[in-house]
PAFITOR-840859 format. One record per residue: residue number from 1; x, y, z of N, C-alpha, C, CB in turn. Coordinates in steps of 0.1 Angstrom, whole numbers, plus 5000, padded with zeros to 4 digits. Glycine has a CB too. Example, Ala and Ser with C-alpha at 12.3 -4.5 7.8 and 13.67 -1.06 7.14 Angstrom:
BEGIN
ATOM  num  n.u  n.v  n.w  ca.u  ca.v  ca.w  c.u  c.v  c.w  cb.u  cb.v  cb.w
ATOM  1  5132  4943  5078  5123  4955  5078  5132  4967  5078  5113  4955  5090
ATOM  2  5128  4978  5071  5137  4989  5071  5129  5000  5079  5141  4994  5057
***
This chain:
BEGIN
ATOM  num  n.u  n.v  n.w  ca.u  ca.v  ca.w  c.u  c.v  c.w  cb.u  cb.v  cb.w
ATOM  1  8429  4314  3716  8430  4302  3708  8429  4290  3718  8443  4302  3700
ATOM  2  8422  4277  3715  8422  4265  3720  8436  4260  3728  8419  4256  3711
ATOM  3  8446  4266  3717  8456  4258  3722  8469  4269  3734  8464  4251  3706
ATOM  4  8459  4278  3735  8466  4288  3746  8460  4283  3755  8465  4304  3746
ATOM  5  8450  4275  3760  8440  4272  3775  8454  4262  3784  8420  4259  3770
ATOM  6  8456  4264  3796  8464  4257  3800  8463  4246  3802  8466  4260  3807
ATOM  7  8474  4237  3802  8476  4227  3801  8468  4218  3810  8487  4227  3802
ATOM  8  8465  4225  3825  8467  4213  3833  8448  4220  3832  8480  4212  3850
ATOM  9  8445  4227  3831  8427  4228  3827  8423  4220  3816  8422  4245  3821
ATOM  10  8431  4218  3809  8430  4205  3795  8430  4192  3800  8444  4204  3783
ATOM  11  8440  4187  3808  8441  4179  3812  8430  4172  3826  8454  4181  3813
ATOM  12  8423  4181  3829  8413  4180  3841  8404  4176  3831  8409  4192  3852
ATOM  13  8396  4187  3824  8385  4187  3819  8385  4174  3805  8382  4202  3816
ATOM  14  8391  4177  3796  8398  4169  3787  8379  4167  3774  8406  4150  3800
ATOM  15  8371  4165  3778  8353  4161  3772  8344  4163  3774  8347  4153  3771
ATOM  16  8334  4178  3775  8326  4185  3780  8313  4174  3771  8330  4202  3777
ATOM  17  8303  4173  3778  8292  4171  3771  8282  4182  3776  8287  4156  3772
ATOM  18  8278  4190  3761  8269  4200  3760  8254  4199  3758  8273  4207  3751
ATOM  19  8246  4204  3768  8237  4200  3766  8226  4216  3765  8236  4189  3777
ATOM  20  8215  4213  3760  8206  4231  3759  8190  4221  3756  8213  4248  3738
ATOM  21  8182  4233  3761  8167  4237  3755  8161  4221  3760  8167  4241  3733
ATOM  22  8161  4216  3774  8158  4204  3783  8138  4207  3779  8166  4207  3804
ATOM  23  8133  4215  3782  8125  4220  3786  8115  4210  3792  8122  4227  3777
ATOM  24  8110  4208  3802  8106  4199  3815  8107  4187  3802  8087  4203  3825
ATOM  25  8113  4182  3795  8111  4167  3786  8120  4154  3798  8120  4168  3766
ATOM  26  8113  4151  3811  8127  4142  3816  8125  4131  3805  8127  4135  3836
ATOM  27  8116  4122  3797  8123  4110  3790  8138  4113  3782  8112  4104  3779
ATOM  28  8133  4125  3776  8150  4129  3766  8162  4131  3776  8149  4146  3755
ATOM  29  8159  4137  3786  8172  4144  3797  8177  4132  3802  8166  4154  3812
ATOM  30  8172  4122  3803  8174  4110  3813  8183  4094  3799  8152  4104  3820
ATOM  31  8177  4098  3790  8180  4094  3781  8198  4098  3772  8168  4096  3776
ATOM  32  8199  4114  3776  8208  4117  3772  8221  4117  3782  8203  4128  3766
ATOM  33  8218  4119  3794  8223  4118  3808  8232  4104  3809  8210  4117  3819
ATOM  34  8222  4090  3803  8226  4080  3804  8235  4078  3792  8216  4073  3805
ATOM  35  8235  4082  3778  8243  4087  3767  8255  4088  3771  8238  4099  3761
ATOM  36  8255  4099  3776  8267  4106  3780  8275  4099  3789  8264  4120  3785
ATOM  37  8269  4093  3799  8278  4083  3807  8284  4069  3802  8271  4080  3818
ATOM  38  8285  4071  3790  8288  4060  3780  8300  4066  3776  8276  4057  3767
ATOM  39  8301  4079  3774  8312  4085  3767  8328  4090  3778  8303  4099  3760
ATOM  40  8338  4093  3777  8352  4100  3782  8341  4114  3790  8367  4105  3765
ATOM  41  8332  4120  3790  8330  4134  3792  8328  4135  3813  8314  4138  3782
ATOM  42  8342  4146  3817  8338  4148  3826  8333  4157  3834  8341  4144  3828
ATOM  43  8325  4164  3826  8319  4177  3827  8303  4178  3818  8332  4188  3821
ATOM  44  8292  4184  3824  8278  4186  3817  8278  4199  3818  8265  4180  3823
ATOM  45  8276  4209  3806  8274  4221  3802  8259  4228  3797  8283  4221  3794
ATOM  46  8251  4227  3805  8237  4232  3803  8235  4246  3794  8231  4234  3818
ATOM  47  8229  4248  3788  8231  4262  3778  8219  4270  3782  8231  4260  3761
ATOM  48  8210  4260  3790  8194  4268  3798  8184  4263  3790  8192  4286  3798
ATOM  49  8169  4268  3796  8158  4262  3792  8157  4249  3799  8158  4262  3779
ATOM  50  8156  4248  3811  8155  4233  3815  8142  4233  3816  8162  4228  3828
ATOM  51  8137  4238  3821  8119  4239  3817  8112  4245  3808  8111  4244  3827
ATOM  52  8098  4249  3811  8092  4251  3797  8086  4238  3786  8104  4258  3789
ATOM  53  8071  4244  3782  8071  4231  3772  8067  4223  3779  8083  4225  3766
ATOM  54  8077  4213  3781  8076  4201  3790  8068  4197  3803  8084  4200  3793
ATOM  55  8061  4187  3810  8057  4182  3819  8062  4176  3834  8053  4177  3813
ATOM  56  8074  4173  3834  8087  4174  3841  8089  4184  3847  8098  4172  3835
ATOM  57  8091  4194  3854  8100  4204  3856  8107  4200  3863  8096  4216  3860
ATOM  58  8099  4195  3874  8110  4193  3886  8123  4184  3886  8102  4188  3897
ATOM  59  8115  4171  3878  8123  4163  3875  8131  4168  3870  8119  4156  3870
ATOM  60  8135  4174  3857  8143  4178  3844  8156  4193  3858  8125  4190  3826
ATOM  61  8147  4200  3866  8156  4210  3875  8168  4199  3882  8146  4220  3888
ATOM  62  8160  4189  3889  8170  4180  3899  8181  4177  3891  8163  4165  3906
ATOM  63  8175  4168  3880  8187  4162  3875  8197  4172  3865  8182  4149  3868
ATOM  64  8195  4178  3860  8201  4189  3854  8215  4197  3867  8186  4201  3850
ATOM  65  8206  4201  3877  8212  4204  3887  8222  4194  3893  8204  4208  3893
ATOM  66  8220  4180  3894  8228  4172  3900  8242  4167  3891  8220  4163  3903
ATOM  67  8235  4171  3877  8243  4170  3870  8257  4173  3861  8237  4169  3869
ATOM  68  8256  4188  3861  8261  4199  3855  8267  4208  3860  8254  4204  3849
ATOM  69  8279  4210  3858  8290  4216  3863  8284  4232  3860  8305  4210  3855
ATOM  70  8279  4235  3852  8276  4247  3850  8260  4246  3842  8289  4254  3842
ATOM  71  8250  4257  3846  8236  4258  3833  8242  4270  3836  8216  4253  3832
ATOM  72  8234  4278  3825  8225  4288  3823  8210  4288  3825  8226  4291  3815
ATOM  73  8210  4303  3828  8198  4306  3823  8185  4308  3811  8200  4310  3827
ATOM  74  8178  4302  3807  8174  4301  3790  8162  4312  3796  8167  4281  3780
ATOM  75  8156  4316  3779  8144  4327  3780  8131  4320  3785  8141  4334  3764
ATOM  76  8125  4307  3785  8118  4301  3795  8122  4300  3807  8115  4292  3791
ATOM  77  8130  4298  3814  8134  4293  3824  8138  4308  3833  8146  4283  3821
ATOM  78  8137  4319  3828  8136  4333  3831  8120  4335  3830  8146  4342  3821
ATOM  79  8114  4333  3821  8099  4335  3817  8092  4328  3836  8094  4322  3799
ATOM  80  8094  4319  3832  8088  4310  3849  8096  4316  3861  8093  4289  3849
ATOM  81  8107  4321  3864  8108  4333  3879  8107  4342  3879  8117  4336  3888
ATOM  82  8100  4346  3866  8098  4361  3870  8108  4374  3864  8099  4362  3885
ATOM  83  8118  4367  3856  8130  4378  3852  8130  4380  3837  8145  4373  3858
ATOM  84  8115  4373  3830  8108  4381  3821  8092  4384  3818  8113  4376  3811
ATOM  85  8088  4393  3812  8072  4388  3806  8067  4379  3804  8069  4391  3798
ATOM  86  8056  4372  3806  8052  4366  3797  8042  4365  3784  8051  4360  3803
ATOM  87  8042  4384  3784  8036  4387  3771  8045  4387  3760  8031  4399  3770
ATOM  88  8059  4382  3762  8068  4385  3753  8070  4367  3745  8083  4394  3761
ATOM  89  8062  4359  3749  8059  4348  3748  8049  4343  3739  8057  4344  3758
ATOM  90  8052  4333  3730  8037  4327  3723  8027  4325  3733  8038  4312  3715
ATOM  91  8018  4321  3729  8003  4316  3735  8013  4300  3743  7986  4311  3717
ATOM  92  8010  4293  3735  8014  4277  3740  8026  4282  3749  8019  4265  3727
ATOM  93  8035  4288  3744  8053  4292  3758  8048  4298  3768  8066  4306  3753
ATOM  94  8037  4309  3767  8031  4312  3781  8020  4304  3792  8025  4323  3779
ATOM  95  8013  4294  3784  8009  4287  3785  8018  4277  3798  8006  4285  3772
ATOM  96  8027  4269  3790  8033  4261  3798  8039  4271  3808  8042  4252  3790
ATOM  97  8050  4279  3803  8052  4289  3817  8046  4288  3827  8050  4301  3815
ATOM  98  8030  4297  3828  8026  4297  3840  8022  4280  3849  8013  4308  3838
ATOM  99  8015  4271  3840  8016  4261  3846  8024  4257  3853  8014  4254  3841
ATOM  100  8041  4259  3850  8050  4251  3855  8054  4264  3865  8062  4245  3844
ATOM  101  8045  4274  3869  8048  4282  3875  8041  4277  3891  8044  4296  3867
ATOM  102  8026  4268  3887  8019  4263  3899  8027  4252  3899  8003  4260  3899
ATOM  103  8035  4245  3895  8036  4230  3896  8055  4230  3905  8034  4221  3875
ATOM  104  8060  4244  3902  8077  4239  3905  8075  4238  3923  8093  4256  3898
ATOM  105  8086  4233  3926  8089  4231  3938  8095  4246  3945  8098  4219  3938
ATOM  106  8095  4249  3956  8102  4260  3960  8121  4261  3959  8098  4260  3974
ATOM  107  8123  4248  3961  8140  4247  3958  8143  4245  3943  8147  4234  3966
ATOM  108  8132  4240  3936  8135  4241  3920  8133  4256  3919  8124  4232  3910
ATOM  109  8127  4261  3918  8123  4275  3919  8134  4286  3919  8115  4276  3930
ATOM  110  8140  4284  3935  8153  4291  3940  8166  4288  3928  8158  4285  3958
ATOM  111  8165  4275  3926  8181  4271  3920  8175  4278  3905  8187  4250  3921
ATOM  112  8162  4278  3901  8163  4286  3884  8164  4296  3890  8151  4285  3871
ATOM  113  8162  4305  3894  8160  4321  3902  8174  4324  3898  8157  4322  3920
ATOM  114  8184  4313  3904  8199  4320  3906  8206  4318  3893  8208  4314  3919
ATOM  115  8201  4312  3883  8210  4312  3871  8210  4325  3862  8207  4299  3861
ATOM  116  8223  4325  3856  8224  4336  3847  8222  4334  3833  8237  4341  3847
ATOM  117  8219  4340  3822  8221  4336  3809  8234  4333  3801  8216  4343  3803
ATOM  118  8247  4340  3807  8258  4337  3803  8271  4332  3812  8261  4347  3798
ATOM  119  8280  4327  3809  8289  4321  3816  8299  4320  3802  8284  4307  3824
ATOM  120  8311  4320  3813  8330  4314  3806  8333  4305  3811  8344  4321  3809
ATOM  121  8336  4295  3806  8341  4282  3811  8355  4277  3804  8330  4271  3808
ATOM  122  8364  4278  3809  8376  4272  3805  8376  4281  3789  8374  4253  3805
ATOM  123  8377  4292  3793  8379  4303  3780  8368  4302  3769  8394  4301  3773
ATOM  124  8358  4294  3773  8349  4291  3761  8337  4302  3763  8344  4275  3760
ATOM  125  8334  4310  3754  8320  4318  3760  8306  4309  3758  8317  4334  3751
ATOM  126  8296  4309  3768  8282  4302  3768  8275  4310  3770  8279  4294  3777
ATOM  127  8266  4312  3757  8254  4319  3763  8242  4314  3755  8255  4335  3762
ATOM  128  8230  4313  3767  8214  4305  3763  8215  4309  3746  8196  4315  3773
ATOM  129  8213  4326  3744  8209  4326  3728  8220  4331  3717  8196  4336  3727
ATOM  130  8226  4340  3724  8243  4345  3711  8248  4353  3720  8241  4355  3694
ATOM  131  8261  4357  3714  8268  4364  3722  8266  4381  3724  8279  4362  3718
ATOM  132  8256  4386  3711  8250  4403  3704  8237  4398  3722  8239  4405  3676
ATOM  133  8227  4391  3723  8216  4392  3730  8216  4375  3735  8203  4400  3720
ATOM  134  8219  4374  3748  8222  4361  3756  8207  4359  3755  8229  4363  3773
ATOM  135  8197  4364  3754  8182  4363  3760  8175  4353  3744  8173  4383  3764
ATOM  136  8177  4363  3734  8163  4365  3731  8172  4361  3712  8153  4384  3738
ATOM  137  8181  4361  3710  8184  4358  3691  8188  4346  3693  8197  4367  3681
ATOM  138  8178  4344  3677  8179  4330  3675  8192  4330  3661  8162  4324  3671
ATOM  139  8204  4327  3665  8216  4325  3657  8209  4312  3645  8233  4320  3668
ATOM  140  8207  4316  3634  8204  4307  3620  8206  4310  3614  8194  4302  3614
ATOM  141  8217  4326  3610  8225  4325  3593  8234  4330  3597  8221  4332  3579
ATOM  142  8245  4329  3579  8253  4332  3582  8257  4346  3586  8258  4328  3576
ATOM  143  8251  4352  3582  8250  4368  3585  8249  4370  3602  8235  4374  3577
ATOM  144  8240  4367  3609  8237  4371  3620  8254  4363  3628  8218  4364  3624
ATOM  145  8257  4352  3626  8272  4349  3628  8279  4354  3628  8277  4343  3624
ATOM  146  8278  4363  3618  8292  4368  3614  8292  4384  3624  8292  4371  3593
ATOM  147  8280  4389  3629  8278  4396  3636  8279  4391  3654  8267  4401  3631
ATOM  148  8279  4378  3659  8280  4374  3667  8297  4371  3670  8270  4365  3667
ATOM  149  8304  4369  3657  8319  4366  3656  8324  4379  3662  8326  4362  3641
ATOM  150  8319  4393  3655  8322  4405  3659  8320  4410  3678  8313  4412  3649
ATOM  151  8314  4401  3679  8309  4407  3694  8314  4397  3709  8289  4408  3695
ATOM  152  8324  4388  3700  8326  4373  3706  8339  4374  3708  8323  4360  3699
ATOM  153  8346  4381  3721  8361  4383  3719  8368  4368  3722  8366  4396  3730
ATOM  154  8364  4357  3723  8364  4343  3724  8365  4335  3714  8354  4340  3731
ATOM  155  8375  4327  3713  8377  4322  3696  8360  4309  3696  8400  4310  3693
ATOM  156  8357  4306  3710  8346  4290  3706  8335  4300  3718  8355  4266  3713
ATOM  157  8328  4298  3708  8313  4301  3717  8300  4292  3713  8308  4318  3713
ATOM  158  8293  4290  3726  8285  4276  3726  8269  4288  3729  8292  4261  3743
ATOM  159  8260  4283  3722  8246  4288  3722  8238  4276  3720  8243  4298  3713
ATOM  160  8231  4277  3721  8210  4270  3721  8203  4281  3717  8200  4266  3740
ATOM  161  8188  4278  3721  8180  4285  3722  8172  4283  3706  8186  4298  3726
ATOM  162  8178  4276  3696  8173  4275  3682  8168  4264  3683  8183  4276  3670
ATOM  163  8175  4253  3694  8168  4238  3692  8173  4235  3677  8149  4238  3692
ATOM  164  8186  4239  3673  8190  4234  3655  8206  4231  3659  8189  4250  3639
ATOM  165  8208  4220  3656  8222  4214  3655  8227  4222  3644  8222  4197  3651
ATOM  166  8239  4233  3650  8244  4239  3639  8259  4243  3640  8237  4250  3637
ATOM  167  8269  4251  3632  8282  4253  3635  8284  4265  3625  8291  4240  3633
ATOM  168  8291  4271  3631  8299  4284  3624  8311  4285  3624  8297  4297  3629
ATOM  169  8316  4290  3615  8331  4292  3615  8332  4304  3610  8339  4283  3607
ATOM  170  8345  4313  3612  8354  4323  3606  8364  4323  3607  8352  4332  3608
ATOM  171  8373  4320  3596  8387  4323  3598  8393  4331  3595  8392  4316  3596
ATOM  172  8408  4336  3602  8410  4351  3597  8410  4356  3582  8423  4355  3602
ATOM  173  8409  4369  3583  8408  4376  3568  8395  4370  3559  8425  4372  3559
ATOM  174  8387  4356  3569  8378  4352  3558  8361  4349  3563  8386  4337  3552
ATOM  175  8351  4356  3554  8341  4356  3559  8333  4345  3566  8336  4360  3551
ATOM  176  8323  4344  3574  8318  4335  3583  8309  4323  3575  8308  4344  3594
ATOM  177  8313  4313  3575  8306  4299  3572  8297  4293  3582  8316  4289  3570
ATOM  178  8288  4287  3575  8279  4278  3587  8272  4268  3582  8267  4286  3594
ATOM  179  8261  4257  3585  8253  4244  3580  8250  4240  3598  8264  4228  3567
ATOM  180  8237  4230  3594  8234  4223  3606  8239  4209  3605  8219  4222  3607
ATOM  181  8242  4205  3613  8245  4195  3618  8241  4180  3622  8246  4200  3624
ATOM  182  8242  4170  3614  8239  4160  3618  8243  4147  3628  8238  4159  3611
ATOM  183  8240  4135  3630  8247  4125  3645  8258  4122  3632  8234  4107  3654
ATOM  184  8266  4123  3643  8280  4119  3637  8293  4128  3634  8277  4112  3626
ATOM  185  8285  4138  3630  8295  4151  3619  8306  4155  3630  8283  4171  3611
ATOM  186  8315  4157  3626  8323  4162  3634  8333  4173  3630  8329  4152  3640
ATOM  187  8337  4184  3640  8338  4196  3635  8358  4197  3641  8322  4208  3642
ATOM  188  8367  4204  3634  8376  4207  3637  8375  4221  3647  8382  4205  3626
ATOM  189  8379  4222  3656  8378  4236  3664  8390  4241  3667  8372  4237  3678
ATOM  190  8403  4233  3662  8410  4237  3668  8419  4252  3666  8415  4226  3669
ATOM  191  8416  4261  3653  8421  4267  3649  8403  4277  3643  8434  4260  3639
ATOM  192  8408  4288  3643  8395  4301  3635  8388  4302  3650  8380  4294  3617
ATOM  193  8376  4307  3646  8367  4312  3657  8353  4305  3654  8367  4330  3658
ATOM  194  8348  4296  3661  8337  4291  3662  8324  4293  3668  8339  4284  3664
ATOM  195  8310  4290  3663  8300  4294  3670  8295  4278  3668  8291  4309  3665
ATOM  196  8289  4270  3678  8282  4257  3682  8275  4258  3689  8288  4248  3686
ATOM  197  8265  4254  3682  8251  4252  3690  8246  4234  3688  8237  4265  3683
ATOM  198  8245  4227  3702  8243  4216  3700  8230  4208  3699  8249  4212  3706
ATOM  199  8219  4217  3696  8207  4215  3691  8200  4217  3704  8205  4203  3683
ATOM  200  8188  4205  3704  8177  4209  3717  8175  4194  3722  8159  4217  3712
ATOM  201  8179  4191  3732  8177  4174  3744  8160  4175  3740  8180  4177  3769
ATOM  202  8150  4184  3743  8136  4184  3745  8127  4183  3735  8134  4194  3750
ATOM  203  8132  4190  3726  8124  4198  3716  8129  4201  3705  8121  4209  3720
ATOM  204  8140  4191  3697  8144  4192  3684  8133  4199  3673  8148  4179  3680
ATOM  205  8144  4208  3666  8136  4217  3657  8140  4213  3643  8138  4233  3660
ATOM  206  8153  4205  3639  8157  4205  3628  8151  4190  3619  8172  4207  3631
ATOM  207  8138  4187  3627  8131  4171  3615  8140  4160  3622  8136  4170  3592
ATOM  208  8146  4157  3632  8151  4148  3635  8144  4146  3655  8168  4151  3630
ATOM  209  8139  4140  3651  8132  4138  3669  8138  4130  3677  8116  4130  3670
ATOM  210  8146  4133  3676  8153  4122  3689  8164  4136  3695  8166  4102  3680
ATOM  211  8170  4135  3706  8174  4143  3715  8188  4148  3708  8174  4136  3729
ATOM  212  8190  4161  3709  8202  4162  3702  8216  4167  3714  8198  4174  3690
ATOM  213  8229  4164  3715  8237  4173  3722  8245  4169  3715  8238  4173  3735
ATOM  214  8260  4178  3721  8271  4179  3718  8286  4174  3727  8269  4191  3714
ATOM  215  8295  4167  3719  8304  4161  3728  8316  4175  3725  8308  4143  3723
ATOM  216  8323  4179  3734  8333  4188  3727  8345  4179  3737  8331  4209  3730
ATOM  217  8356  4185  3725  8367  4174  3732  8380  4185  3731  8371  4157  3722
ATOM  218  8385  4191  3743  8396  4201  3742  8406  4194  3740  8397  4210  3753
ATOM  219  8414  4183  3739  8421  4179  3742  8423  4176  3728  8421  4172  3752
ATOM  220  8414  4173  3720  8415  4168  3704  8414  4179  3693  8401  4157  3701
ATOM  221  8409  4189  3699  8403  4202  3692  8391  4199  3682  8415  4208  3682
ATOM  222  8379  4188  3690  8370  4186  3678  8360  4188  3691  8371  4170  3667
ATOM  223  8346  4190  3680  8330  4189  3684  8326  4181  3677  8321  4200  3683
ATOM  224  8316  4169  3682  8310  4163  3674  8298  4162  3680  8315  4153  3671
ATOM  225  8286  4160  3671  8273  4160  3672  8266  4143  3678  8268  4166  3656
ATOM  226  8257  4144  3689  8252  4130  3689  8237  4132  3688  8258  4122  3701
ATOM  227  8229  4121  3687  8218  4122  3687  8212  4106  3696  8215  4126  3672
ATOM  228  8204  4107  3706  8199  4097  3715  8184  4099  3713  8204  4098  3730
ATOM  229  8182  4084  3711  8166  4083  3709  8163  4077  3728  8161  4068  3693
ATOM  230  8145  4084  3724  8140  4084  3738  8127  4079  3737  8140  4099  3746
ATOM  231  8115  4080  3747  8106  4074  3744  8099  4087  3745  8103  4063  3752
ATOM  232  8093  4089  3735  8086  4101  3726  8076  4099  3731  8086  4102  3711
ATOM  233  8068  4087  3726  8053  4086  3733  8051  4088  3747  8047  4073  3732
ATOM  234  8058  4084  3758  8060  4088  3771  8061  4106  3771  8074  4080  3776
ATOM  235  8065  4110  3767  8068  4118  3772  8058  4134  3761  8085  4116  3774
ATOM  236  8051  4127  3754  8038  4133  3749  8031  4131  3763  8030  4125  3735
ATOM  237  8024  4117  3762  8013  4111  3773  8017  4123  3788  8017  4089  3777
ATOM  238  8031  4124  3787  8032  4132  3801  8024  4144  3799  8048  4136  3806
ATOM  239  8025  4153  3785  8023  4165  3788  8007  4164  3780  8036  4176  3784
ATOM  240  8001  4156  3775  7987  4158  3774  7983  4152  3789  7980  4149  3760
ATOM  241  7986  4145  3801  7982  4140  3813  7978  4155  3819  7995  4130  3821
ATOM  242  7987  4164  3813  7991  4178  3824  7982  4185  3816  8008  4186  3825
ATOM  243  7973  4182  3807  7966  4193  3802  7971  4199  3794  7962  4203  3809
ATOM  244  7981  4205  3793  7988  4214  3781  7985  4215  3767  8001  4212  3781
ATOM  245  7990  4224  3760  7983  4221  3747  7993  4210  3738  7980  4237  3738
ATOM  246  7981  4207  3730  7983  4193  3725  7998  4189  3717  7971  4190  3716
ATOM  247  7994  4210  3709  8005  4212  3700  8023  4204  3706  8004  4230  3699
ATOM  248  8019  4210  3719  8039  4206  3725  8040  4188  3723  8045  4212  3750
ATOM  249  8025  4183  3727  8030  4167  3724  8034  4161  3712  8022  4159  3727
ATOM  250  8025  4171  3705  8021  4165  3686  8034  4167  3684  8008  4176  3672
ATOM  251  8039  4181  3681  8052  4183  3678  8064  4174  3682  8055  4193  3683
ATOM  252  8067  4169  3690  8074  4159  3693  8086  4145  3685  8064  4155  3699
ATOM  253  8070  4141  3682  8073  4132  3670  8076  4137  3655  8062  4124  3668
ATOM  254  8077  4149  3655  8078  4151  3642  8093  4159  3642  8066  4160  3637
ATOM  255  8101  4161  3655  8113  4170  3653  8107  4189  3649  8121  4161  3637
ATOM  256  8097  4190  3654  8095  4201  3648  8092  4214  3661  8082  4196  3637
***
């Protein structure tokens, strides 16, 4: 339970800001970075996928890295060192992959090499996609939740990988609830077992194009959802500049 985490780990950490699914977009990373330093948070929780997609890599690795007390590893960001296929990839995901495979730096390179897909932080479980398969499920109903609650011996568990601002609940004796998430909503955590995912910085999927993350506050027992607008056109122009297909820029503006 939240309120078993010790005291003086509450009192250090006190406002995690959660961030997932970067994918090389630095206008949104930079935008949300600056967000967040507006806010009590003193801690950045990466959920993976810092590249991918995007035109940035390097950029999006440095500052991610300079930034964040902890990432993961995401299924792009494994795709690009090698610690998956990239036939297990769309056309356009493999696409950008190998590009960002000529383009990363050797120390960007090493520092995604060494991330994992999962991590514990202050009793909270993190993992890139769910807690049943860290890699590769995309958590969107309630069903598949309620099977991730089962496999989540952790009352709050944090995922990405959907790019969808979303929240689950189960509380005892009672089946698993869920909805997505909009800027502002804010979620009680302090009691049941929760699953939060705080959408995608890069590559929002849920019709809302502007960068999505999450503020979690241990000290209050709440999550709340924010959303930071970025410069969208910039950061198309970056990745039609790079050749890539057009689709990752078009998409952009549409939240999709």
């Amino acid at each position: 339970m939240l309120g078993t985490l010790p005291s003086l780990q509450i009192a250090r950490v006190m406002q995690i800001a959660v961030i997932s699914d970067i994918h090389g977009n630095r206008h949104a990373l930079e935008a949300v970075l600056e967000d967040i330093g507006r806010t009590a948070a003193r801690e950045v929780w990466c959920l993976g996928d810092v590249v991918g997609y995007g035109a940035d890599p390097n950029d999006c690795v440095r500052l991610v890295r300079a930034a964040s007390a902890v990432c993961l590893a995401g299924n792009h960001d494994l795709g690009v060192t090698g610690g998956l296929s990239l036939d297990d990839f769309s056309r356009g995901a493999a696409l950008a992959a190998r590009w960002t495979q000529e383009v990363i730096g050797d120390e960007e390179f090493a520092w995604l090499a060494s991330l994992h897909p999962t991590a514990t932080r202050e009793g909270i479980a993190l993992n890139h996609a769910s807690p049943r398969d860290p890699i590769w499920e995309y958590v969107l109903s309630v069903l598949l939740a309620e099977l991730c609650f089962d496999a989540m011996p952790e009352d709050i568990g944090l995922v990405g990988h959907s790019h969808v601002a979303l929240a689950f609940t189960r509380r005892e004796g009672e089946a698993a609830t869920g909805d997505a998430r909009r800027e502002g909503e804010t979620a009680d955590i302090s009691s049941g077992s929760w699953l939060l995912n705080p959408g995608s910085v890069g590559q929002p999927r849920d019709g809302d194009p502007r960068a999505s993350w999450l503020l979690l506050d241990l000290t209050a027992g709440s999550a709340s959802w924010r959303r930071t607008p970025y410069d969208i056109d910039g950061a198309a122009a970056a990745i039609r500049a790079a050749r890539l297909p057009d689709s990752l820029a078009e998409r952009l503006q549409y939240g999709q």
